[in-house]
N, CA and C atoms as an extended XYZ file, in Angstrom:
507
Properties=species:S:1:pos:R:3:atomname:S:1:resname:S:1:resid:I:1 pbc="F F F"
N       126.778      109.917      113.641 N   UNK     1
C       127.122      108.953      112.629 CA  UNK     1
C       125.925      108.650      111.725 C   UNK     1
N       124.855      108.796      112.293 N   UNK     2
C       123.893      108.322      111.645 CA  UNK     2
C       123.354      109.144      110.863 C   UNK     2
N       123.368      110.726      110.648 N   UNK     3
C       123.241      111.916      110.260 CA  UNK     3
C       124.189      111.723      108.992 C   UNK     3
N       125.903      111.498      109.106 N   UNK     4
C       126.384      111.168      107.834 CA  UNK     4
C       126.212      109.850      107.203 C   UNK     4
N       125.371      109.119      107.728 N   UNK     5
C       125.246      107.755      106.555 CA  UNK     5
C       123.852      108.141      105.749 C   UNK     5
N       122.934      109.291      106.602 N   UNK     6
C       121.792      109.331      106.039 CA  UNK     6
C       122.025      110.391      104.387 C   UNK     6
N       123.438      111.197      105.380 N   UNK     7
C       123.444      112.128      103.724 CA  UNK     7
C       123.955      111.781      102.879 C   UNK     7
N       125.203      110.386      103.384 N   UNK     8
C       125.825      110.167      102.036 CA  UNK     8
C       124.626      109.212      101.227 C   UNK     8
N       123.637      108.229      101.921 N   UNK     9
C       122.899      107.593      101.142 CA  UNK     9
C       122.302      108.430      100.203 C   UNK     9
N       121.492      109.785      100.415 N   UNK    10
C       121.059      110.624       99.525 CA  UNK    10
C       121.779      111.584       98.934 C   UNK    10
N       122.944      111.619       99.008 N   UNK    11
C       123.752      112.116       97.887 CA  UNK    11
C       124.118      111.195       96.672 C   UNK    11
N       124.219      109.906       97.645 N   UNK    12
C       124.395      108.888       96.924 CA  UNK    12
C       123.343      108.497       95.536 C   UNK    12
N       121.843      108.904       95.940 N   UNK    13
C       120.727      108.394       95.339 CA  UNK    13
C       120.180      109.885       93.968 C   UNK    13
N       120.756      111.295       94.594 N   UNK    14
C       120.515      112.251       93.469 CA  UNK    14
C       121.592      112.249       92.667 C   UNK    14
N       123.080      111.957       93.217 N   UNK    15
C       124.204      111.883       91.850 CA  UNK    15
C       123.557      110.248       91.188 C   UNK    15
N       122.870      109.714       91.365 N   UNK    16
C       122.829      109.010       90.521 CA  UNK    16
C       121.883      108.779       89.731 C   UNK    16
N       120.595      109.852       89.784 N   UNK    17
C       119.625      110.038       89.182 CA  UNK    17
C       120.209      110.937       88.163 C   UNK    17
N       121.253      111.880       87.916 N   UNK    18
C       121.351      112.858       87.678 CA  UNK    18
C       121.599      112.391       85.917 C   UNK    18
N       120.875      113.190       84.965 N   UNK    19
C       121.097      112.661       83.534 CA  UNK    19
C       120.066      111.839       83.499 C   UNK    19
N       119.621      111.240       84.188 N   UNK    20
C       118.139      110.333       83.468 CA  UNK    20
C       117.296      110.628       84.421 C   UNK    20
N       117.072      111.526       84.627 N   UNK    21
C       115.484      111.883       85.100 CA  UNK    21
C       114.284      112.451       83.812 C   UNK    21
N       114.944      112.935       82.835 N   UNK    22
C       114.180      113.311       81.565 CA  UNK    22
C       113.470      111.815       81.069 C   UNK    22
N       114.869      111.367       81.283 N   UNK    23
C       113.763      109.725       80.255 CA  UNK    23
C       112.986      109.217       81.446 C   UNK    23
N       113.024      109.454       82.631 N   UNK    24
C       112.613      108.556       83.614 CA  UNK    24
C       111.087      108.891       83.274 C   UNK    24
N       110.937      110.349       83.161 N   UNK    25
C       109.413      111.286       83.316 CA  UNK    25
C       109.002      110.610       81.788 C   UNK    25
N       109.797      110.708       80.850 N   UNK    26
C       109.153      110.460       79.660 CA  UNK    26
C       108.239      109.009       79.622 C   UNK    26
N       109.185      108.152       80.170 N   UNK    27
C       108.827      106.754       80.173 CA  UNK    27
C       107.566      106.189       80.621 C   UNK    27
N       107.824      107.273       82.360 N   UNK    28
C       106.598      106.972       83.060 CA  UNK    28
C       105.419      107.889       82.718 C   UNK    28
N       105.507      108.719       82.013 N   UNK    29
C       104.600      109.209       80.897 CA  UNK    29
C       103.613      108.027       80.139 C   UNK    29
N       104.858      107.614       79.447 N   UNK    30
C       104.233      106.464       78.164 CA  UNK    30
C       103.444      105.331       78.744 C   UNK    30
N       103.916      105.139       79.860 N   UNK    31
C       103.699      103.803       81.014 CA  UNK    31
C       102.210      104.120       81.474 C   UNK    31
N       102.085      105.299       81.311 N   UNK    32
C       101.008      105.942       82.440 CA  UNK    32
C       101.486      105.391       83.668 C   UNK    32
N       102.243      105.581       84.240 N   UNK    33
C       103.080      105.566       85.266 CA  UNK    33
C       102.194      104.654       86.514 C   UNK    33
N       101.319      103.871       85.930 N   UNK    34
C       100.366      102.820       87.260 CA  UNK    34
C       101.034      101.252       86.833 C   UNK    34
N       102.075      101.220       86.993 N   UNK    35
C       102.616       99.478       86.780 CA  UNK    35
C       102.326       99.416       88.671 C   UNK    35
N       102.043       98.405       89.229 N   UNK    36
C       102.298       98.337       90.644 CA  UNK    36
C       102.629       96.928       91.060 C   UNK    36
N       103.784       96.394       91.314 N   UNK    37
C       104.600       94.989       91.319 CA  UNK    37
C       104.303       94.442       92.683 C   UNK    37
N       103.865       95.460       93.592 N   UNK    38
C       103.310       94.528       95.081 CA  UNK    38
C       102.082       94.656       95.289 C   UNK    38
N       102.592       93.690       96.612 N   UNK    39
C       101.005       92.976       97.142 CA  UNK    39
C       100.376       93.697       97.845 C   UNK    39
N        99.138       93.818       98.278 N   UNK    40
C        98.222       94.957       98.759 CA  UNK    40
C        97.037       95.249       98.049 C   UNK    40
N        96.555       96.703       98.553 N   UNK    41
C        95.531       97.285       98.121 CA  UNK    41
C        95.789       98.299       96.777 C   UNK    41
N        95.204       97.688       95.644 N   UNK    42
C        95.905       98.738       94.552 CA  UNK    42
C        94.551       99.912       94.694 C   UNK    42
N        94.776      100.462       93.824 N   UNK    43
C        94.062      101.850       93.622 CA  UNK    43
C        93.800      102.135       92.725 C   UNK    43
N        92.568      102.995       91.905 N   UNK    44
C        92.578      103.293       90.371 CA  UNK    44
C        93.946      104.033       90.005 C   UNK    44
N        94.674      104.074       90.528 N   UNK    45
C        96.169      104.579       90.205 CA  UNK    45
C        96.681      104.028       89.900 C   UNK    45
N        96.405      102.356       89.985 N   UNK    46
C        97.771      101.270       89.993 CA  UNK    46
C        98.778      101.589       91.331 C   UNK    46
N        98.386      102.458       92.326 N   UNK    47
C        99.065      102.724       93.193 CA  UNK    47
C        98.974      101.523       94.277 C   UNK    47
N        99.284      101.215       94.950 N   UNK    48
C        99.689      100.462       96.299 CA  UNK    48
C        99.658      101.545       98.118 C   UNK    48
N        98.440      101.236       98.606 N   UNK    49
C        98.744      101.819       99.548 CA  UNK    49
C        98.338      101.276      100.293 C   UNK    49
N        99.288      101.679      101.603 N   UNK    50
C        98.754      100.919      103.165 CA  UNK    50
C        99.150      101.485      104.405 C   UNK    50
N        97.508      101.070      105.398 N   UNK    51
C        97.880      102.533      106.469 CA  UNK    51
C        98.871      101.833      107.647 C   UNK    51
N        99.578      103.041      108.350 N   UNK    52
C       100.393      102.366      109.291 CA  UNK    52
C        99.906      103.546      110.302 C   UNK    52
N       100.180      103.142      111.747 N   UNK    53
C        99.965      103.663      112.794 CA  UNK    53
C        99.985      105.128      112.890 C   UNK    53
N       101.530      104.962      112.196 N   UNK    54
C       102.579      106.537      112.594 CA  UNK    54
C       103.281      106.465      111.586 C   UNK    54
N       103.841      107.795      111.559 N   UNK    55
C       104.900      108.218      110.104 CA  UNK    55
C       106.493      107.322      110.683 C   UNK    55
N       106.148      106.729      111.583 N   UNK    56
C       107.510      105.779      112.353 CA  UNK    56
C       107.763      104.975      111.548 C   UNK    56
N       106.466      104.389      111.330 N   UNK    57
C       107.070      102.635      110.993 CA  UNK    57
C       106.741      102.703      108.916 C   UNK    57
N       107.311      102.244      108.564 N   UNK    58
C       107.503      102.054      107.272 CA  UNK    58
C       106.594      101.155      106.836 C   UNK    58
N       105.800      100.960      105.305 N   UNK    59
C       104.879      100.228      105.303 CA  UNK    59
C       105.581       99.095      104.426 C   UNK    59
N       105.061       98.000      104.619 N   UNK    60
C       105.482       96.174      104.050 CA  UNK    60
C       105.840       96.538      102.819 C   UNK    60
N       105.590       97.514      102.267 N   UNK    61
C       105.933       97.468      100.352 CA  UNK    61
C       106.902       97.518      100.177 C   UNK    61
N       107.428       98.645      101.294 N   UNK    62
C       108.935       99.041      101.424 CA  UNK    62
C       110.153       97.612      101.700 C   UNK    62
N       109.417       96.487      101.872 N   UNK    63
C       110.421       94.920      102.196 CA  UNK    63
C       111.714       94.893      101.500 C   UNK    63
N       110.846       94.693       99.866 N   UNK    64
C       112.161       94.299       99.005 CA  UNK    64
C       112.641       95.534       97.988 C   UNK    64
N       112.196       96.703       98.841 N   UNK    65
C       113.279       98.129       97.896 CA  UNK    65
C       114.418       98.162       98.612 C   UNK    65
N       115.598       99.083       97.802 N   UNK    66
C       116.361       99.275       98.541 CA  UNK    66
C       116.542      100.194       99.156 C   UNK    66
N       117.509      100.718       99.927 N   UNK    67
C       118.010      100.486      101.005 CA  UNK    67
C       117.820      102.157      100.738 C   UNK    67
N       118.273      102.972       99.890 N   UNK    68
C       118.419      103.996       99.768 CA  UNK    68
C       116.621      104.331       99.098 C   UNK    68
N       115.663      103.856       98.969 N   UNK    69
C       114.463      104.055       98.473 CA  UNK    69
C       113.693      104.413      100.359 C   UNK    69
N       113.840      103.338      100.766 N   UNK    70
C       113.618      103.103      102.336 CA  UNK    70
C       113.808      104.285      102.783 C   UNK    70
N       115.241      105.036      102.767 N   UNK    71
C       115.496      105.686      103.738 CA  UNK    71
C       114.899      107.286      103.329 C   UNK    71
N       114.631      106.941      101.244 N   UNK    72
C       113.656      108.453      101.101 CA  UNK    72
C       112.031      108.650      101.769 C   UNK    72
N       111.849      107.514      101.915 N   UNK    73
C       110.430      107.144      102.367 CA  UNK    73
C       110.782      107.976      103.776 C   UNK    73
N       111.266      107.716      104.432 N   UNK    74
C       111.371      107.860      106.179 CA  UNK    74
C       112.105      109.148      106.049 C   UNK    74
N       112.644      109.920      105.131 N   UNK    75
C       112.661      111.385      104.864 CA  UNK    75
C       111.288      112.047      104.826 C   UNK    75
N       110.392      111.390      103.667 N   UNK    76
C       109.180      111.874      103.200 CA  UNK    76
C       108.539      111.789      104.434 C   UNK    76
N       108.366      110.730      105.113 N   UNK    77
C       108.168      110.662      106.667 CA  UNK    77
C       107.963      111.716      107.770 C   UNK    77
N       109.256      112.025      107.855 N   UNK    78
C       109.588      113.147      108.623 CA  UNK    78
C       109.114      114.466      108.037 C   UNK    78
N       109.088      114.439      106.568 N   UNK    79
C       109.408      116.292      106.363 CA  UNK    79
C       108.075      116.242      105.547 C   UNK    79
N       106.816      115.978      106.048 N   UNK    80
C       105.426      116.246      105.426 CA  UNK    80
C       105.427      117.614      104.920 C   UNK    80
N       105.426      118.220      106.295 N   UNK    81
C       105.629      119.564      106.033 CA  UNK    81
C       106.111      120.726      105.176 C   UNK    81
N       106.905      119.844      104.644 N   UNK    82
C       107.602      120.397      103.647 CA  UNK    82
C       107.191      120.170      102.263 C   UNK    82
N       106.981      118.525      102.669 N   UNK    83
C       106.786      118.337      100.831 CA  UNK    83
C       105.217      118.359      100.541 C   UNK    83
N       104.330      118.586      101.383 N   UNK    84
C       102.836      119.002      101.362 CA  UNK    84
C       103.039      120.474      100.124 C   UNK    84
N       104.204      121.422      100.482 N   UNK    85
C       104.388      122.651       99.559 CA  UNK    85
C       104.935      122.298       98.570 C   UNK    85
N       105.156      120.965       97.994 N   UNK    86
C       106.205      121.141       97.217 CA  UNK    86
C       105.709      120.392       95.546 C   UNK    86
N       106.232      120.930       94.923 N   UNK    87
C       104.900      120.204       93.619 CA  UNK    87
C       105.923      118.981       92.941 C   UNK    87
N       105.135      118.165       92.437 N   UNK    88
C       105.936      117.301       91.888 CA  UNK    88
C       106.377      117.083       90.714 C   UNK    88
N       106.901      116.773       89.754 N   UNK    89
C       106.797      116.893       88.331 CA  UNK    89
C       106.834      116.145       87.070 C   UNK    89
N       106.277      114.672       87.813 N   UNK    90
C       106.341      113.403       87.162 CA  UNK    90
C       105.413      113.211       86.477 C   UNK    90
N       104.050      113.908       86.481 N   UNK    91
C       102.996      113.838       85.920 CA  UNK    91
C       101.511      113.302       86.345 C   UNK    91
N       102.267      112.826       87.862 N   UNK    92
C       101.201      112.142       88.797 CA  UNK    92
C       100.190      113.214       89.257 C   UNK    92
N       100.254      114.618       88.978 N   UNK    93
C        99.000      115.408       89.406 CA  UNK    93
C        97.589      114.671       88.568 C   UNK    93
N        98.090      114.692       87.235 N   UNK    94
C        97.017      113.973       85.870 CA  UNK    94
C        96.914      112.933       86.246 C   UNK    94
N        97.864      111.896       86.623 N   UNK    95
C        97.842      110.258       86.287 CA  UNK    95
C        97.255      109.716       87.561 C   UNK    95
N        97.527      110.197       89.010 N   UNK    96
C        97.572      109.705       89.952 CA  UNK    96
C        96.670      110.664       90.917 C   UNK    96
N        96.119      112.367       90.672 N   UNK    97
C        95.597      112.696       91.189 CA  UNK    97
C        96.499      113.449       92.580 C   UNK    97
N        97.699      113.349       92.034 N   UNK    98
C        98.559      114.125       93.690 CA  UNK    98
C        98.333      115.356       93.720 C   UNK    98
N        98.388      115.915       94.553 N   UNK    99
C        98.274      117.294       94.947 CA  UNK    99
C        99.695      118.227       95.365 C   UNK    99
N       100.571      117.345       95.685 N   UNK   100
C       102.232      117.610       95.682 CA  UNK   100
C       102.944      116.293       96.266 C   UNK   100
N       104.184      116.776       96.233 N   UNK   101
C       105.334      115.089       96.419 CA  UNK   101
C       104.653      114.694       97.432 C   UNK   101
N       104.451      115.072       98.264 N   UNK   102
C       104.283      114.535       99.565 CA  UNK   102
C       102.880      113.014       99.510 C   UNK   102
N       102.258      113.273       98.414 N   UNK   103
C       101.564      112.115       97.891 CA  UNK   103
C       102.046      111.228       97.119 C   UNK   103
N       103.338      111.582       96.599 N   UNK   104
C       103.483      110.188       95.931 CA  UNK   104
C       104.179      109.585       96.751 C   UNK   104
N       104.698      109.436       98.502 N   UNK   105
C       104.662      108.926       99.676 CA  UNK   105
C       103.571      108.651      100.522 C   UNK   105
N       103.078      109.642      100.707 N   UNK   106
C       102.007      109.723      101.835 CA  UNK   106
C       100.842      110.480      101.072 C   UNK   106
N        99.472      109.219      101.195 N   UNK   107
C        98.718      110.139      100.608 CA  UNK   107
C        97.641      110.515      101.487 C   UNK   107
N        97.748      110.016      102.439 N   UNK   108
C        97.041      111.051      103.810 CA  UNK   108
C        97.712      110.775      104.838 C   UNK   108
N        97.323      111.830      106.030 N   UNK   109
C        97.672      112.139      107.546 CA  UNK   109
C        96.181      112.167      107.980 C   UNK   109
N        96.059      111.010      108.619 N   UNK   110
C        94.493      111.141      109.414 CA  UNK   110
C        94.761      111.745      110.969 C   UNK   110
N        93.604      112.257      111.100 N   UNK   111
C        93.878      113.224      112.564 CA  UNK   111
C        94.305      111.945      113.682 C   UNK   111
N        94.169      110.821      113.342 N   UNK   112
C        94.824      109.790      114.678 CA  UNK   112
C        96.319      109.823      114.868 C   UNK   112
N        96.459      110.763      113.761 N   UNK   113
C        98.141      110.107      113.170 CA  UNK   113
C        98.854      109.099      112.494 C   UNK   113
N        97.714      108.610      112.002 N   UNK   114
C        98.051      107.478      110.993 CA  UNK   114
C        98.395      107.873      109.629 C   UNK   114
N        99.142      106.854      108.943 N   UNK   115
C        99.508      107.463      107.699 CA  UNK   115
C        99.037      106.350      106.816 C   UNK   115
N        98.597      106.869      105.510 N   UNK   116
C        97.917      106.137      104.181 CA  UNK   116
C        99.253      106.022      103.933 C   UNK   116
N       100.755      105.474      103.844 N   UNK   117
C       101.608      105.342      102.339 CA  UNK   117
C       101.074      104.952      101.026 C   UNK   117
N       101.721      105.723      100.363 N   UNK   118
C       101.431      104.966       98.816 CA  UNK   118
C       103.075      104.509       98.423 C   UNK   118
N       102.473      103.740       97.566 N   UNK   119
C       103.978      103.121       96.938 CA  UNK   119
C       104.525      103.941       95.248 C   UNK   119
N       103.911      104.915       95.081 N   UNK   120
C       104.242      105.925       93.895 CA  UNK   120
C       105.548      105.932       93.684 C   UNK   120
N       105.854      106.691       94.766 N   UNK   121
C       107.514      106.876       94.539 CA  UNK   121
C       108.363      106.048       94.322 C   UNK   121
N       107.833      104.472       94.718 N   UNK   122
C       108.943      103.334       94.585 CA  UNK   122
C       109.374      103.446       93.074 C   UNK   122
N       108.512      103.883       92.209 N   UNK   123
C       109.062      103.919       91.102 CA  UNK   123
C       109.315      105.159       90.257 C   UNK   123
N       108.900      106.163       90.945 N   UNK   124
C       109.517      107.221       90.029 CA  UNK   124
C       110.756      108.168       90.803 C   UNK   124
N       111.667      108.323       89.755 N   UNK   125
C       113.082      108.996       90.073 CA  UNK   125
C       112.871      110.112       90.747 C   UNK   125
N       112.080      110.528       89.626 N   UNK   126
C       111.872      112.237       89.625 CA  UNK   126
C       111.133      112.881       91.233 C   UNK   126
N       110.061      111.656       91.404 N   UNK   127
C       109.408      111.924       93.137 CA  UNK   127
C       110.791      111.949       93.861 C   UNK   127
N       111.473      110.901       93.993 N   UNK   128
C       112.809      110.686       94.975 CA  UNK   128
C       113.526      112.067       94.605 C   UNK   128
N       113.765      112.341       93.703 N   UNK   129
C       114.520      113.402       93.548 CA  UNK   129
C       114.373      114.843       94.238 C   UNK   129
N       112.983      115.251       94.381 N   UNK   130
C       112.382      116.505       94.315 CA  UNK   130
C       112.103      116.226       95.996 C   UNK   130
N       112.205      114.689       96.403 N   UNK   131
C       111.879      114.715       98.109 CA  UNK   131
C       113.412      115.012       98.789 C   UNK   131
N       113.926      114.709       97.951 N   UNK   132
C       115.334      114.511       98.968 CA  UNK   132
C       116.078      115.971       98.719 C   UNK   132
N       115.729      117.121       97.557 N   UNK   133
C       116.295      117.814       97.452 CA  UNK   133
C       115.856      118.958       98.337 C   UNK   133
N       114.194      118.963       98.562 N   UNK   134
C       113.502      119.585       99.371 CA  UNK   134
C       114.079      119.309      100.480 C   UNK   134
N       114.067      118.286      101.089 N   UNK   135
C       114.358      117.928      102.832 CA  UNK   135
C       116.312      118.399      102.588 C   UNK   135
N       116.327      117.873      102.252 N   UNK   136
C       117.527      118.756      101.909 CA  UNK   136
C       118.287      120.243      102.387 C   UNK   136
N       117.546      121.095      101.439 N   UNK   137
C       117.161      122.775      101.158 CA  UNK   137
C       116.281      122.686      102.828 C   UNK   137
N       115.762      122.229      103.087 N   UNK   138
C       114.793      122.469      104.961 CA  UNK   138
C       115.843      122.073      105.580 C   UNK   138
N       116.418      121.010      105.713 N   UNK   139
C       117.780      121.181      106.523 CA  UNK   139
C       118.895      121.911      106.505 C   UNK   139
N       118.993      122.232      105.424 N   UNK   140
C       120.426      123.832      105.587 CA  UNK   140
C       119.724      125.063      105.629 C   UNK   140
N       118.616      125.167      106.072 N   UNK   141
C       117.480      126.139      106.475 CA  UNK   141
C       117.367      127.214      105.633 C   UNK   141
N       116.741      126.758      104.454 N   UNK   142
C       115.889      126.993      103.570 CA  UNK   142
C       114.585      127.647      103.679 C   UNK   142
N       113.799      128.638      103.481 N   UNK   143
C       112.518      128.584      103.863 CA  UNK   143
C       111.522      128.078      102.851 C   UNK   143
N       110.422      127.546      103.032 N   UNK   144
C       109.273      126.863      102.117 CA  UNK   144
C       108.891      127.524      100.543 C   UNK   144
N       109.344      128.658      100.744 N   UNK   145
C       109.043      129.297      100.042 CA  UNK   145
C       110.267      129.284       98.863 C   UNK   145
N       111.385      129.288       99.613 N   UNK   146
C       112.590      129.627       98.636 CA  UNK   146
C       112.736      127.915       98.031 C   UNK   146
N       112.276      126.869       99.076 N   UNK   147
C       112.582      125.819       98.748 CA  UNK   147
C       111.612      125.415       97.093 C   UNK   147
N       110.284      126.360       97.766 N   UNK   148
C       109.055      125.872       96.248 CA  UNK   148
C       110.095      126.843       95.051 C   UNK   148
N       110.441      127.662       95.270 N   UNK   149
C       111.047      128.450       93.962 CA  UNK   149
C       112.137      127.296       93.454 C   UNK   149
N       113.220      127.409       93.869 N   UNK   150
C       114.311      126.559       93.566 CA  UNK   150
C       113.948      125.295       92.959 C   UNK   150
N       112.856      124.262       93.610 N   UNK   151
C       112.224      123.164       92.671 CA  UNK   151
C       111.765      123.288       91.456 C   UNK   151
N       110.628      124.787       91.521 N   UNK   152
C       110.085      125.141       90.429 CA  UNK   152
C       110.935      125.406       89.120 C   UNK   152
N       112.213      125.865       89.804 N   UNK   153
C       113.359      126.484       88.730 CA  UNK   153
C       113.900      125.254       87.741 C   UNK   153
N       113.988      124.231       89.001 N   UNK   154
C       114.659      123.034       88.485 CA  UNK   154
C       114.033      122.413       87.116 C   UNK   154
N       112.632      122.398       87.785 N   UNK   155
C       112.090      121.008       87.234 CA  UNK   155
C       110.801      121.986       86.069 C   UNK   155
N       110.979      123.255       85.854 N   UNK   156
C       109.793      123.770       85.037 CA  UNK   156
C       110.416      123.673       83.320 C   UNK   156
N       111.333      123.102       83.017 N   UNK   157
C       111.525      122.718       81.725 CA  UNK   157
C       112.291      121.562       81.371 C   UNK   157
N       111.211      120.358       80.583 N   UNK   158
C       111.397      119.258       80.075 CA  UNK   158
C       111.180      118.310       81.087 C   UNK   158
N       109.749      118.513       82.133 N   UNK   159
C       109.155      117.776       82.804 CA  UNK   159
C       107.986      117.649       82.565 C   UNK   159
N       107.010      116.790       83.304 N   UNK   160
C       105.113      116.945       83.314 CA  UNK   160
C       105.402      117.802       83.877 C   UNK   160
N       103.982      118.576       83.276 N   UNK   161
C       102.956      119.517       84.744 CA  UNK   161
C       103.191      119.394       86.008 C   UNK   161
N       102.951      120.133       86.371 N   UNK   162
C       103.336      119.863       88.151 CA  UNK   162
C       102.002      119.537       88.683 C   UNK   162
N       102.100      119.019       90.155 N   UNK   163
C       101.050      119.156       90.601 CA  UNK   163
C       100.706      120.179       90.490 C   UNK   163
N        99.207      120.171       91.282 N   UNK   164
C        98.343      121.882       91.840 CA  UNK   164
C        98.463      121.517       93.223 C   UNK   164
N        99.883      122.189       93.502 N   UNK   165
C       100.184      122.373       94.990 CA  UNK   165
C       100.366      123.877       95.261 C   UNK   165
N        99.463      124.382       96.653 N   UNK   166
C        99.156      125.320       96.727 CA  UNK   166
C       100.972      126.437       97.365 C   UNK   166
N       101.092      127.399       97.049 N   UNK   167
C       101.660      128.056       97.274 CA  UNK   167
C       102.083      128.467       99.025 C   UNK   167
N       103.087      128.179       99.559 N   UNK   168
C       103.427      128.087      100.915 CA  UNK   168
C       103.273      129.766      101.516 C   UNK   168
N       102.991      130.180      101.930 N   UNK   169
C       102.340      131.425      103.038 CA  UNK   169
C       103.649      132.161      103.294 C   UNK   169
């Protein structure tokens, strides 16, 4: 049961990105995409980040998002692995310094197992989009590779730059 509430929430969250992700990138372009509305540690990013134990527990920023933002976080969570390969295309390589999606969630894995969250993604579409489509494509068993093509396909016209995320093996 919990497997279909998790997919309809993220089916729920890309049909409804779908058609404004162009203005979303444009906007947060113009914005320079560092507005940051919570409390915490900001960053020369305007980013928001804070460490938690384990990729388990969700960090305090996550309080008053919703419900379907939450549950991309605790995707991004789970599927590092994945989105470590996966580039992003919001413009946060320039603005924010990411290296692929997997930073505009998590912007480190310390060898304790602790995780840095950042709060990036709370506001951009286009991160949510490219995490949930990836974990996605890895769950109907996808390989890393076909998953980086297929993103690349998506998102390589009338987006930012991508990150400089390195090419999966």
């Amino acid at each position: 049961m919990k497997k279909l509430i998790f997919l309809f929430a993220m089916s729920l969250l890309v049909l409804s990105a779908c058609g404004d992700e162009k203005k979303t990138v444009e906007s947060n372009q113009d914005s320079g995409h560092n507005e940051a509305s919570h409390e915490g540690q900001a960053h020369d990013s305007g980013d928001i980040q804070e460490e938690i134990a384990s990729a388990d527990v969700l960090p305090s920023f996550l309080d008053n998002q919703s419900e379907n933002i939450r549950l991309v976080y605790q995707v991004a969570g789970q599927a590092t692995e994945v989105l470590e390969w996966i580039p992003c295309y919001c413009g946060c390589g320039e603005s924010a310094g990411h290296k692929s999606n997997l930073n505009c969630f998590i912007q480190e894995k310390r060898k304790d197992g602790a995780i840095v969250w950042d709060d990036h993604g709370t506001r951009c579409l286009v991160c949510l989009e490219i995490a949930v489509q990836s974990a996605k494509m890895h769950k109907d068993g996808m390989s890393l590779k076909e998953i980086r093509q297929a993103i690349d396909d998506t998102y390589k016209e009338g987006y930012a730059k991508p990150t400089p995320t390195k090419m999966p093996a």
